[in-house]
Every structure is written in C-alpha cells, then in structure tokens.
C-alpha positions in Angstrom: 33.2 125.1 126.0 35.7 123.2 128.4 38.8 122.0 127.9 37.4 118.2 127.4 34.6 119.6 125.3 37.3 121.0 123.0 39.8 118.1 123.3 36.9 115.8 121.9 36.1 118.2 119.6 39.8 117.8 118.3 39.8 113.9 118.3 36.5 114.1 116.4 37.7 116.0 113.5 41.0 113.9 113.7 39.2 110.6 113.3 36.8 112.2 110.5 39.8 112.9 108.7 41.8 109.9 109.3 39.4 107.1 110.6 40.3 104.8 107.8 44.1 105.1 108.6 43.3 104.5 112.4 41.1 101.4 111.5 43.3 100.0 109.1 45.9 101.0 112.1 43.5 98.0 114.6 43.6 95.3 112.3 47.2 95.4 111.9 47.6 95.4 115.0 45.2 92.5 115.6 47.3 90.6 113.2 50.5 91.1 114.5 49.1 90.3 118.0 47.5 87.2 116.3 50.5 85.8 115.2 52.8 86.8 117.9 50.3 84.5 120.3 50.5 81.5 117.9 46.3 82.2 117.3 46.0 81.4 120.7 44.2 84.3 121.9 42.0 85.2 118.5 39.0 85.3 120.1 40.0 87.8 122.7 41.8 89.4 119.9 38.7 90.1 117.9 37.0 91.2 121.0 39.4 93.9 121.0 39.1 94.7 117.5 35.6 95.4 117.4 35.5 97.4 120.4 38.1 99.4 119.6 36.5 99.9 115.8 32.7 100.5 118.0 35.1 103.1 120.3 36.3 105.4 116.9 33.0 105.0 115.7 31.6 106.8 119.0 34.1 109.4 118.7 33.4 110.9 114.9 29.7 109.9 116.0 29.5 107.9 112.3 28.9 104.4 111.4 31.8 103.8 109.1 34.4 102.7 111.1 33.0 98.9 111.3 34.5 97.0 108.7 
C-alpha cells in the first residue's frame, strides 16, 4: 500500500466517523457565505454545496452525506 493509498484510507475512516459533523460543517458555511453576499451568489453557492456533499460522499464510498 502507498502512501496515497493509506492517506485515503485515513480520510475514509475520518469521514465514516465524522461525515455528519463535516456536512453539517458545508451548510454553515453555505449560509454564512449566503448572507455575507447579500443572496447574490446562491445559486453558485448551492452548486458548491452539493458538490462538496457528492465529494465526502466519494471519499467514505456511502450515500449518506446528501442531505
């Protein structure tokens, strides 16, 4: 096993244990960036947000991530 085989490894396990923490993590952030732009930008915003939520999915290699 590499060294990026194991790193994922890690992050896997990390975001099995604490993929709810690190979603709920996103969507603040999509608020605060949502209000700091006025709403301006939610569309882009919520873009973002579902990518990154697809992206943590990918990495625990689960579909519960996508709330």
């Amino acid at each position: 096993m590499g060294f990026l085989d194991d790193a994922k490894k890690k992050l896997g396990d990390a975001v099995d244990k604490h993929g709810d923490k690190i979603s709920t993590g996103i969507d603040k952030a999509a608020d605060v960036a949502s209000k700091k732009t006025g709403g301006k930008y939610d569309d882009k915003i919520a873009t973002g947000k579902v990518k990154a939520k697809e992206a943590l999915d990918k990495l625990d290699n689960k579909k519960d991530d996508l709330k």
